[in-house]
KOLDO-867912 format. One line per 4 residues: number of its first residue (from 1); their letters; for each residue x, y negated, z negated of N, C-alpha, C. Coordinates in Angstrom, 2 decimals, padded with zeros to 5 digits. Atoms other than C-alpha are relative to their C-alpha. Example, Ala and Ser with C-alpha at 12.3 -4.5 7.8 and 13.67 -1.06 7.14 Angstrom:
<atoms>
1 = as = 000.89 001.19 000.00 012.30 004.50 -007.80 000.90 -001.20 000.00; -000.82 001.19 000.06 013.67 001.06 -007.14 -000.77 -001.09 -000.73
</atoms>
This chain:
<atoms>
1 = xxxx = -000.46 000.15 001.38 -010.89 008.32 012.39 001.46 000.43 -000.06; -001.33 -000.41 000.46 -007.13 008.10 011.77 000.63 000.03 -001.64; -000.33 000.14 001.60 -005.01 008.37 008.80 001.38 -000.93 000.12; -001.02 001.23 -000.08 -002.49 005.93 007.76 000.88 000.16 -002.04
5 = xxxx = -000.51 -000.09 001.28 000.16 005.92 004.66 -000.19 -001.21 -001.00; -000.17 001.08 001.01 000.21 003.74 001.92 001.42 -000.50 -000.48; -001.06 000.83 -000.37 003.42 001.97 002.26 000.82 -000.61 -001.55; 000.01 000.48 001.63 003.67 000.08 -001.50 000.34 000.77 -000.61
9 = xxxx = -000.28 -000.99 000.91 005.13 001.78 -003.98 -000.94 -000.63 -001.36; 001.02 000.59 000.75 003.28 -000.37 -006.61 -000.91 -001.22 000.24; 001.18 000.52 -000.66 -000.27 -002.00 -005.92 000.09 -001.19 -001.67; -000.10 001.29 000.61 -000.30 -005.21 -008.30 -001.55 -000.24 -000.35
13 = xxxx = 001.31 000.80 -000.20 -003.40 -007.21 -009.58 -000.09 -000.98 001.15; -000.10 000.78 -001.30 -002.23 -009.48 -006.72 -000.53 000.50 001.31; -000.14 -000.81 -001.14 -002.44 -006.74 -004.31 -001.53 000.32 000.05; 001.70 -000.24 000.15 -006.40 -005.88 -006.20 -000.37 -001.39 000.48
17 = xxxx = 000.79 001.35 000.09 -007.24 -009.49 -005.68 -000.11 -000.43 001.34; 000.10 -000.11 -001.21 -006.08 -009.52 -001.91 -000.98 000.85 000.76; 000.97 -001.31 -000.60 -008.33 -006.19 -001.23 -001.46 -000.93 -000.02; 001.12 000.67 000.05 -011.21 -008.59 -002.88 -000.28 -001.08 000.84
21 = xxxx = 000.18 001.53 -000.76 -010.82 -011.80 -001.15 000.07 000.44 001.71; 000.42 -000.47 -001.18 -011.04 -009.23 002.25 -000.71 000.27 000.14; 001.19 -000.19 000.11 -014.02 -008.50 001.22 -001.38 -000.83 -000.32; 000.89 001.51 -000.32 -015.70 -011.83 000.84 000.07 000.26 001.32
25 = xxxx = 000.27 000.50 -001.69 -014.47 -012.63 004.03 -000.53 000.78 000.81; 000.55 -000.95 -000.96 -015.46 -009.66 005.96 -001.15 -000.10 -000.48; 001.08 -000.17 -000.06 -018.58 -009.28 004.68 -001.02 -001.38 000.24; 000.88 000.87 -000.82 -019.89 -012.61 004.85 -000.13 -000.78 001.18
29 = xxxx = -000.20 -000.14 -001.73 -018.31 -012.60 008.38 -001.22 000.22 000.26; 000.56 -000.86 -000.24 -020.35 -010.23 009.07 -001.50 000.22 -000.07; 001.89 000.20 000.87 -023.68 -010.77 007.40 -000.14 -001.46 000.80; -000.15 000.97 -000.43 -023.27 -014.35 008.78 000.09 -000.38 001.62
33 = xxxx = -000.88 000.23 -001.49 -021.46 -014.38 012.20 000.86 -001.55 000.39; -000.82 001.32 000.46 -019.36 -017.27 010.60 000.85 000.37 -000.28; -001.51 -000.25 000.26 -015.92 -017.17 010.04 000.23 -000.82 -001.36; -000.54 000.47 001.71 -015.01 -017.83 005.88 002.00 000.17 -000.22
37 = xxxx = -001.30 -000.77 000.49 -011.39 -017.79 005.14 000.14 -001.01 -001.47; -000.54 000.13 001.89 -009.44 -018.21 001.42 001.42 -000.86 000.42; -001.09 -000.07 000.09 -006.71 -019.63 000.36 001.28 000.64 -000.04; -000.46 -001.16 -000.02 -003.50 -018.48 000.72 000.98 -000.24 -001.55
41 = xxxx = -001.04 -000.05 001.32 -002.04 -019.50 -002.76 -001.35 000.16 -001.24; 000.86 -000.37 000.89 -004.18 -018.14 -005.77 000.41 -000.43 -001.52; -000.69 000.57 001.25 -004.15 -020.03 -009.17 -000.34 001.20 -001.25; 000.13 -000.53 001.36 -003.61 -018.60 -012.76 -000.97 -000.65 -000.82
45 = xxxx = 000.41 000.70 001.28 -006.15 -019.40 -015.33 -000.59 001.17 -001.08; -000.47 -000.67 000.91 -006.72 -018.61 -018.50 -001.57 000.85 -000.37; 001.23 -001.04 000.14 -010.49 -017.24 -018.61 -001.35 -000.78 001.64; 000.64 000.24 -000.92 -013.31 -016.99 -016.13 -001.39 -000.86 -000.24
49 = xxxx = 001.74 000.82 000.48 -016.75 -019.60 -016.37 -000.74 000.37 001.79; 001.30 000.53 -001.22 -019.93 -019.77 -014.30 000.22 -001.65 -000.21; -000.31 001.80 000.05 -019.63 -023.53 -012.82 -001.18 -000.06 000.92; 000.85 000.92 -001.19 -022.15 -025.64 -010.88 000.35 000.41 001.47
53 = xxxx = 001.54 -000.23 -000.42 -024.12 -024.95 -008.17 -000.62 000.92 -000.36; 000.51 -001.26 000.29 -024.96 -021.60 -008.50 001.06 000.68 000.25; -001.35 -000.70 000.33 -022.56 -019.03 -010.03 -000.57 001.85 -000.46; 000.55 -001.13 000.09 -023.06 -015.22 -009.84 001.21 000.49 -000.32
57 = xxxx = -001.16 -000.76 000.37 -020.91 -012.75 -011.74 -000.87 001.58 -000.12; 000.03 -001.04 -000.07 -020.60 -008.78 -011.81 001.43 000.27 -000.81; -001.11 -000.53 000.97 -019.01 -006.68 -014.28 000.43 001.62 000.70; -000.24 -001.77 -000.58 -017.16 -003.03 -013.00 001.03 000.26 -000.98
61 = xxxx = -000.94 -000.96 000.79 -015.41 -000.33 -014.62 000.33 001.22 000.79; -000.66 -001.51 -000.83 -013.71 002.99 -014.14 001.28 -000.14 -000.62; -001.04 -000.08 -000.35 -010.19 003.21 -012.86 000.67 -001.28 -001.17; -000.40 001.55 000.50 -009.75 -000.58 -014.39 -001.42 -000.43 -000.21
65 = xxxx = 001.08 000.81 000.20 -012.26 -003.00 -015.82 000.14 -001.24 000.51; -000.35 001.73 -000.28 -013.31 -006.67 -014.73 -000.91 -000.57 000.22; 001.54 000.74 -000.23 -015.52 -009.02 -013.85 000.40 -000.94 001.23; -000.04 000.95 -000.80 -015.82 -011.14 -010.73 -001.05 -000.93 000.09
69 = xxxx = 001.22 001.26 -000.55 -017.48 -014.60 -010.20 000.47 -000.60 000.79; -000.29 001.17 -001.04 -018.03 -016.76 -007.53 -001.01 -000.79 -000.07; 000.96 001.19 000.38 -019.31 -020.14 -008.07 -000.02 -000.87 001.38; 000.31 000.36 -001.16 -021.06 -021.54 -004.88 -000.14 -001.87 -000.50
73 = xxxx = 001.31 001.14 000.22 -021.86 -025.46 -004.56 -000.85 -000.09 000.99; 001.49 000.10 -000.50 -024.90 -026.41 -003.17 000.03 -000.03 001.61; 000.34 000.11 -001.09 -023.82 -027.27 000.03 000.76 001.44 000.61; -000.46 -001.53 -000.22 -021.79 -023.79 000.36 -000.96 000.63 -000.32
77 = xxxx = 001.20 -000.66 000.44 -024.75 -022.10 -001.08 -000.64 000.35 001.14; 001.01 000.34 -000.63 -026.99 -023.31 001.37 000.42 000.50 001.84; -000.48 -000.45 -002.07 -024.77 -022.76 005.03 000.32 001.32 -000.09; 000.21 -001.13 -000.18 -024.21 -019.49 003.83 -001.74 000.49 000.41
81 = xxxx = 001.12 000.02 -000.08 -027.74 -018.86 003.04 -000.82 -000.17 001.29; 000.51 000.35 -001.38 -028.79 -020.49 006.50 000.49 000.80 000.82; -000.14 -000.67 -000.46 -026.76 -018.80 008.12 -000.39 002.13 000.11; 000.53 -001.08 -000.04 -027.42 -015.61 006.91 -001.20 000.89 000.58
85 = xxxx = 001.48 -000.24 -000.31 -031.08 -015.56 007.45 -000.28 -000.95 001.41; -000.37 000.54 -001.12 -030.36 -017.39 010.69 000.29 001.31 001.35; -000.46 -001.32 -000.91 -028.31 -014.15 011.98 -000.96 001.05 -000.13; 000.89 -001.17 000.29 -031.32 -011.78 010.68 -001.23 -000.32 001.02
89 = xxxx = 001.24 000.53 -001.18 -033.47 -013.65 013.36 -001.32 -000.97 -000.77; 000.80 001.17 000.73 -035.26 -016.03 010.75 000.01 -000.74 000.63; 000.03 001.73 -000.92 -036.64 -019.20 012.24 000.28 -001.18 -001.59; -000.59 001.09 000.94 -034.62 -022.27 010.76 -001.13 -000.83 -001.42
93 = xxxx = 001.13 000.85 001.45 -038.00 -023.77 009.62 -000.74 000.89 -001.36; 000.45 -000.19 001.45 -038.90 -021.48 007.41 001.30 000.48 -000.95; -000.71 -000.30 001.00 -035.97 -021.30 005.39 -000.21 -000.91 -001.44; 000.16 000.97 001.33 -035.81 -022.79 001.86 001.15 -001.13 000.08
97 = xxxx = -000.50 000.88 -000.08 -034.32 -026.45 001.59 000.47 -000.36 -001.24; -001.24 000.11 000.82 -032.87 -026.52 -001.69 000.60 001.24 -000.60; -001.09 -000.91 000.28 -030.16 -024.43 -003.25 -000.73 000.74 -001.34; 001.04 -000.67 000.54 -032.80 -023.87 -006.30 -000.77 000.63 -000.25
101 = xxxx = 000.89 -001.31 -000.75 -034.99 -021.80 -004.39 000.41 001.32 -000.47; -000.58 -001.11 000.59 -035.11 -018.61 -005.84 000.56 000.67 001.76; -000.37 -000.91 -000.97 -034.86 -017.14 -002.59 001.29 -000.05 000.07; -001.47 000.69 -000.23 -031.52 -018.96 -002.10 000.83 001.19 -000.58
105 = xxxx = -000.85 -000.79 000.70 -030.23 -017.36 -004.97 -000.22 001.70 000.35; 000.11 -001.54 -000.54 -031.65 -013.73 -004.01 001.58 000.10 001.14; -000.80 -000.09 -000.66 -029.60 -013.80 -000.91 001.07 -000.45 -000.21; -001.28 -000.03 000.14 -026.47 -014.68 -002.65 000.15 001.01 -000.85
109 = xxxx = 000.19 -001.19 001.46 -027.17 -011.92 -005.40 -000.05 001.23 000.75; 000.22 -000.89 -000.54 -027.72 -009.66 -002.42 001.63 -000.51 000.88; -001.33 -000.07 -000.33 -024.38 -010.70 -000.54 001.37 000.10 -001.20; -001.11 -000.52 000.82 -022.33 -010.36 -003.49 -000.46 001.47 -000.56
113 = xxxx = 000.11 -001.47 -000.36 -023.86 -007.03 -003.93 000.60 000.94 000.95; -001.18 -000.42 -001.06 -022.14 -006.08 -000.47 000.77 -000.51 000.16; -001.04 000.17 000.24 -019.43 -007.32 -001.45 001.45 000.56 -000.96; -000.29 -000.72 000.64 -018.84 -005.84 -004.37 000.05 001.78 000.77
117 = xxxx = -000.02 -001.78 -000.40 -019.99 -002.23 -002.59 000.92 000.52 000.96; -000.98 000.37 -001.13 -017.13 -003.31 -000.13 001.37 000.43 -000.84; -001.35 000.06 000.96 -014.46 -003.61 -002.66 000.20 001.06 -000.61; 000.08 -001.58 000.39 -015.53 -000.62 -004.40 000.56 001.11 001.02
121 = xxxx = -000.23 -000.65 -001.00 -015.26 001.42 -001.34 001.62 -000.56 000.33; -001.42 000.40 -000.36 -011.63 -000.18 -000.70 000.85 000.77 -000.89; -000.89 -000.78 000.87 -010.44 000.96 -003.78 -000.25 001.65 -000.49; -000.27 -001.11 000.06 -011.73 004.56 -003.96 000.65 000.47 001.02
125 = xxxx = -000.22 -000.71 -001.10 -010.29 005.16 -000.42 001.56 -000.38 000.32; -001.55 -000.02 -000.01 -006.77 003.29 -000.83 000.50 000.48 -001.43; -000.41 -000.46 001.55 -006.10 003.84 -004.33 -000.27 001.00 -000.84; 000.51 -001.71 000.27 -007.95 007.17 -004.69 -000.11 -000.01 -001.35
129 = xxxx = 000.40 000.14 001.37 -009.35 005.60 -007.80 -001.60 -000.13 000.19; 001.32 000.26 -001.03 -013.06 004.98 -008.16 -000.80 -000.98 -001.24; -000.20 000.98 001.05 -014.47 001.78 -010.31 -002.17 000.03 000.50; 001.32 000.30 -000.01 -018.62 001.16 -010.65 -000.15 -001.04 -000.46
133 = xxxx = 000.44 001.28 000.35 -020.50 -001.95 -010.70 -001.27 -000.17 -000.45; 001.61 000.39 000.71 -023.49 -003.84 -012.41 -000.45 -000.56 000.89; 000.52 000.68 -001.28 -026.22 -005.25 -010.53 000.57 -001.85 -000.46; -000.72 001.64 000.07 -024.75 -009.11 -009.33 -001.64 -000.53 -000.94
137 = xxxx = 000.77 001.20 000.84 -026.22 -011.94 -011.90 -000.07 -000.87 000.53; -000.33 000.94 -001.06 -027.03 -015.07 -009.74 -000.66 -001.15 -001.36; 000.27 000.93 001.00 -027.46 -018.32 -012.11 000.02 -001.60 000.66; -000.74 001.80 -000.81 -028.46 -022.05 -010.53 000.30 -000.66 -001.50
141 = xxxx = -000.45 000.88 001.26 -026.85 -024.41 -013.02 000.18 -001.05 000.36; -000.63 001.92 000.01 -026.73 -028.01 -014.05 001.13 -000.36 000.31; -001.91 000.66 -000.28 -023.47 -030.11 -013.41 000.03 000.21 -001.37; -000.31 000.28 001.91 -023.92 -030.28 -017.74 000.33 000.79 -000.50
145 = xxxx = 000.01 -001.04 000.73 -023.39 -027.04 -018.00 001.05 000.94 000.42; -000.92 -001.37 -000.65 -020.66 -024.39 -018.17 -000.29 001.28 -000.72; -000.18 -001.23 000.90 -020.75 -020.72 -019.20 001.03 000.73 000.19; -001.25 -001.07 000.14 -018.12 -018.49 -020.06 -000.82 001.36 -000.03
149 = xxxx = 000.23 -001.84 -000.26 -018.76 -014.89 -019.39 001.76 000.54 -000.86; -000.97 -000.69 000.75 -016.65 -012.78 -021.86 -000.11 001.41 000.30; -000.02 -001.69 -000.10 -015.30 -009.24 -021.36 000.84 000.90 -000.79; -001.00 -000.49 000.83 -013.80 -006.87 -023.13 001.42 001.06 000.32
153 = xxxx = -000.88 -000.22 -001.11 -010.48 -006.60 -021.41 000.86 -000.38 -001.08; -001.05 -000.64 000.60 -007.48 -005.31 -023.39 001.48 -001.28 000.32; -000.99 000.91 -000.03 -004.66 -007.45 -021.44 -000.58 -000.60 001.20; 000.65 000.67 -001.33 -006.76 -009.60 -019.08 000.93 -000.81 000.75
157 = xxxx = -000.38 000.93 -000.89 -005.43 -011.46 -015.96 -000.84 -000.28 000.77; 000.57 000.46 -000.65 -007.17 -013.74 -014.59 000.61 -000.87 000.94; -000.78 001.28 -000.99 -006.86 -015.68 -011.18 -001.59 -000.84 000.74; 001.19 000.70 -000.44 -009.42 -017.91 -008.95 000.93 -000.51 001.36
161 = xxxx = -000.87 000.50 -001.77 -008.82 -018.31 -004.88 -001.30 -000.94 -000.24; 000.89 000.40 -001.08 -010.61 -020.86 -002.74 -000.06 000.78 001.39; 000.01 -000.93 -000.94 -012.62 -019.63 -000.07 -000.65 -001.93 000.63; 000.67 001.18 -000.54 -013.92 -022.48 002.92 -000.79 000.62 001.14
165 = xxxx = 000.53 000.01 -000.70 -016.43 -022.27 005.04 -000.04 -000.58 001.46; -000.18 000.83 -001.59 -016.90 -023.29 008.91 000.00 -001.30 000.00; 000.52 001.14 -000.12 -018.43 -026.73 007.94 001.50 -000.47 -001.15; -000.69 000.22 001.20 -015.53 -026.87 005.21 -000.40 -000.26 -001.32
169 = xxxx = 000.68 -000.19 001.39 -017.83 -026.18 002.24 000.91 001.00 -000.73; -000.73 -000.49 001.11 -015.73 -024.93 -000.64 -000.85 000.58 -001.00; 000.54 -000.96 000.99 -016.70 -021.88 -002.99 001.07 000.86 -000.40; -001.07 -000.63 001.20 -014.60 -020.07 -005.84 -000.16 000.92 -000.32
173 = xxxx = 000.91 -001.64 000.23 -014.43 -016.49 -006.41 000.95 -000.15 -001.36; -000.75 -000.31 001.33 -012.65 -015.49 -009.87 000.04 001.22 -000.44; -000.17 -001.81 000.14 -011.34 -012.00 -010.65 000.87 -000.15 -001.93; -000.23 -000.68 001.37 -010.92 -010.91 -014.50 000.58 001.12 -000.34
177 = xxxx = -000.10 -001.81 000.11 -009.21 -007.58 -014.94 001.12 000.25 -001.21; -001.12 -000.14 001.04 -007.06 -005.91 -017.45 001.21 000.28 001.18; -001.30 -000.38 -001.23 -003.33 -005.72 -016.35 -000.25 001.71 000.23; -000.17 -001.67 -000.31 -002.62 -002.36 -014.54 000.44 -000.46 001.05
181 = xxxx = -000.46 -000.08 -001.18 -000.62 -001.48 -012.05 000.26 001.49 000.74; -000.12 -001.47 000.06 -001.07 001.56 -009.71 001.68 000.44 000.60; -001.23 -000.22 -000.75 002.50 003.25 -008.82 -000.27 001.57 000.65; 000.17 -001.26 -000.82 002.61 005.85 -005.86 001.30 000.92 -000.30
185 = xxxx = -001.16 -001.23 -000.27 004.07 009.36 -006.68 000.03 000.90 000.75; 000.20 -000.80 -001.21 003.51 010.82 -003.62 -000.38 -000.56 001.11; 000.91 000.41 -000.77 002.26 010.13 -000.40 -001.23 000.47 000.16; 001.63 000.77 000.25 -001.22 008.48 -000.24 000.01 000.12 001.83
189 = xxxx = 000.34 -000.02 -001.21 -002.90 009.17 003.10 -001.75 -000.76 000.07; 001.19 001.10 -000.58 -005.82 006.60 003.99 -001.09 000.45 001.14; 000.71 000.04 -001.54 -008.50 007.48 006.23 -000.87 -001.40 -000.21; 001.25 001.40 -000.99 -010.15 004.66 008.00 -001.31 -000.05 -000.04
193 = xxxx = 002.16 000.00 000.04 -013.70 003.55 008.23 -000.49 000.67 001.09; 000.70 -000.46 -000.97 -015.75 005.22 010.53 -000.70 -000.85 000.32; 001.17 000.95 -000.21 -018.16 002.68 012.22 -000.66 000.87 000.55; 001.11 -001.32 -000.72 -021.41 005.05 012.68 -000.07 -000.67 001.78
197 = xxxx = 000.51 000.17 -001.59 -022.42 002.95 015.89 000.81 000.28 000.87; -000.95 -000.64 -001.46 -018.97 003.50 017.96 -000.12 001.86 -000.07; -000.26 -001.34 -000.58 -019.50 007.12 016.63 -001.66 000.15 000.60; 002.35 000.04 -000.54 -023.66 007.46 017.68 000.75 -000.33 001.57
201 = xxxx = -000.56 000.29 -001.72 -021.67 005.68 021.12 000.87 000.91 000.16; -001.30 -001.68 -001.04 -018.89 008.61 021.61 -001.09 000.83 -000.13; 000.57 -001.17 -000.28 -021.41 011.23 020.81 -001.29 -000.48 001.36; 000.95 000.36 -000.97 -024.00 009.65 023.17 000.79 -000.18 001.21
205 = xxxx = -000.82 -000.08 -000.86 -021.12 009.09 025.62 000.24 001.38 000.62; -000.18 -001.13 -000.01 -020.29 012.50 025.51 -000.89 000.56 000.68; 001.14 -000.66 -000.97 -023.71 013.64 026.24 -000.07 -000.09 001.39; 000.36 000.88 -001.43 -024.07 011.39 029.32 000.75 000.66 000.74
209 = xxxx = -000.53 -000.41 -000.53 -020.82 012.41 030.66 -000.42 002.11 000.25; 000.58 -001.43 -000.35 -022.19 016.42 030.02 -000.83 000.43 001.07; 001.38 -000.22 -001.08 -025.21 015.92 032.02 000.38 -000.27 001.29; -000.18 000.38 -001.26 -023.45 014.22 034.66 000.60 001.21 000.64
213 = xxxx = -000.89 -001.04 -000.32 -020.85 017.11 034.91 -001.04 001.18 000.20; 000.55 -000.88 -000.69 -023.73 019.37 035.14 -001.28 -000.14 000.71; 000.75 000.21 -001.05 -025.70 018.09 037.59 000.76 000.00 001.15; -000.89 -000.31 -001.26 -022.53 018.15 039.94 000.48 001.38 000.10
217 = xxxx = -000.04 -001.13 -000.07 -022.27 021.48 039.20 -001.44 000.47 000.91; 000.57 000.01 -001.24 -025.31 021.66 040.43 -000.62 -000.01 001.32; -000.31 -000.11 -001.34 -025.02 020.45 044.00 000.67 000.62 000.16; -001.14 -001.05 -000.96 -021.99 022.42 044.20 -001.24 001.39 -000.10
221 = xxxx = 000.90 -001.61 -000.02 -024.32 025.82 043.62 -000.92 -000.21 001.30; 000.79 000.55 -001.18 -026.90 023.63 045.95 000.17 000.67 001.52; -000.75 -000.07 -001.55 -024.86 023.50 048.85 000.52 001.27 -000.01; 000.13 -001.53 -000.03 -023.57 027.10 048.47 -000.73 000.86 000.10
225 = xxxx = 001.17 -000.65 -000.36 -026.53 028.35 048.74 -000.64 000.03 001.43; 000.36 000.44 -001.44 -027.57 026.24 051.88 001.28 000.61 000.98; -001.32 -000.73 -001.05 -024.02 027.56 053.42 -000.61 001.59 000.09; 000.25 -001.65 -000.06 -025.03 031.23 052.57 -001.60 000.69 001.17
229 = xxxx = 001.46 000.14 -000.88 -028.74 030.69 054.23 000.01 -000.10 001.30; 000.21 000.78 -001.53 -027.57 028.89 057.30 001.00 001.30 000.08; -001.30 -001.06 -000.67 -024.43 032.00 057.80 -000.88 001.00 000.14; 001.33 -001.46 000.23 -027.59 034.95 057.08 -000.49 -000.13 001.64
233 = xxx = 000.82 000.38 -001.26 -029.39 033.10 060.05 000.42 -000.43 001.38; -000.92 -000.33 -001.44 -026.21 032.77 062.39 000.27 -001.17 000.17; -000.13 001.52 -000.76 -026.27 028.86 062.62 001.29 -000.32 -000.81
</atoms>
């Protein structure tokens, strides 16, 4: 675990919206063992909707308020989804075949859950702020239908990246927040993630190397002994 400064003198909604869209990608890296990336130009609009296929939003507060949605279509829905339960050691055939499936939607209601608990964790540990979330809402919807999700956000900015998938399936995240901007009056020191398993592997490393070191300890006592035995007896 190292520590690292915080560099920025002021962190932007641009700068919150970059932390988020690292947290798609990593996590459904990760959950997946698919590679997702975003766009790298992020549009302005003027409020956030649930859109067709299936559109899940979460509301957080704290530090700042907001709401994020990401509206999947069907065929993004679904290669996540496959994949997901693909990498968990599911067999292909029993997965669900349309995007309707509640299950479907579970497992996107449960990856934007660690997603959100991702983002959260980003921003109490760079921004040494600390923001709570609602449980994710997952919604399949008609093409006929849009909803607006309203919040009650003081000077809202809203933006909306694209994110693409391996197969090049396209899905939309959308971030809501009031303006704010944090400015550093001091230095901000960062610690890093810990990944338990490399530490569980140094402390188990550690051990290994202990035992080895004292089991060559001792042969050396071993053989000192056998020297002292054989000199007693003259040979």
């Amino acid at each position: 675990m190292t520590n690292r400064k915080l560099e920025k003198k002021v962190v932007s909604t641009e700068d919150i919206l970059i932390k988020l869209c690292h947290s798609v990608t990593s996590v459904i890296a990760e959950a997946t063992h698919h590679q997702v990336n975003y766009s790298s130009m992020a549009q302005r609009i003027s409020k956030t909707c649930l859109r067709p296929d299936i559109g899940c939003f979460v509301l957080f507060d704290g530090a700042f308020s907001g709401l994020v949605v990401i509206n999947f279509t069907a065929d993004a829905a679904m290669e996540v989804y496959s994949n997901y339960l693909i990498n968990m050691g599911i067999s292909e055939n029993e997965l669900a075949t349309v995007y309707t499936s509640d299950e479907v939607g579970n497992v996107m209601g449960e990856l934007m859950n660690q997603i959100l608990g991702d983002f959260t964790k980003k921003v109490s540990r760079e921004l040494q702020s600390s923001i709570t979330q609602s449980q994710p809402k997952m919604l399949t919807l008609n093409r006929q239908v849009r909803i607006s999700v309203d919040t009650d956000l003081v000077k809202p900015q809203s933006r909306r990246v694209s994110f693409f998938t391996e197969k090049n399936n396209i899905f939309y995240m959308e971030l809501s927040m009031d303006h704010t901007e944090f400015v550093k009056i001091g230095d901000v020191e960062i610690l890093e993630d810990v990944d338990p398993d490399a530490l569980i592997e140094s402390v188990n490393n550690g051990m290994v190397e202990a035992e080895i070191a004292a089991k060559r300890a001792e042969n050396v006592l071993d053989t000192s002994e056998q020297d002292d035995l054989l000199a007693s007896l003259g040979l």
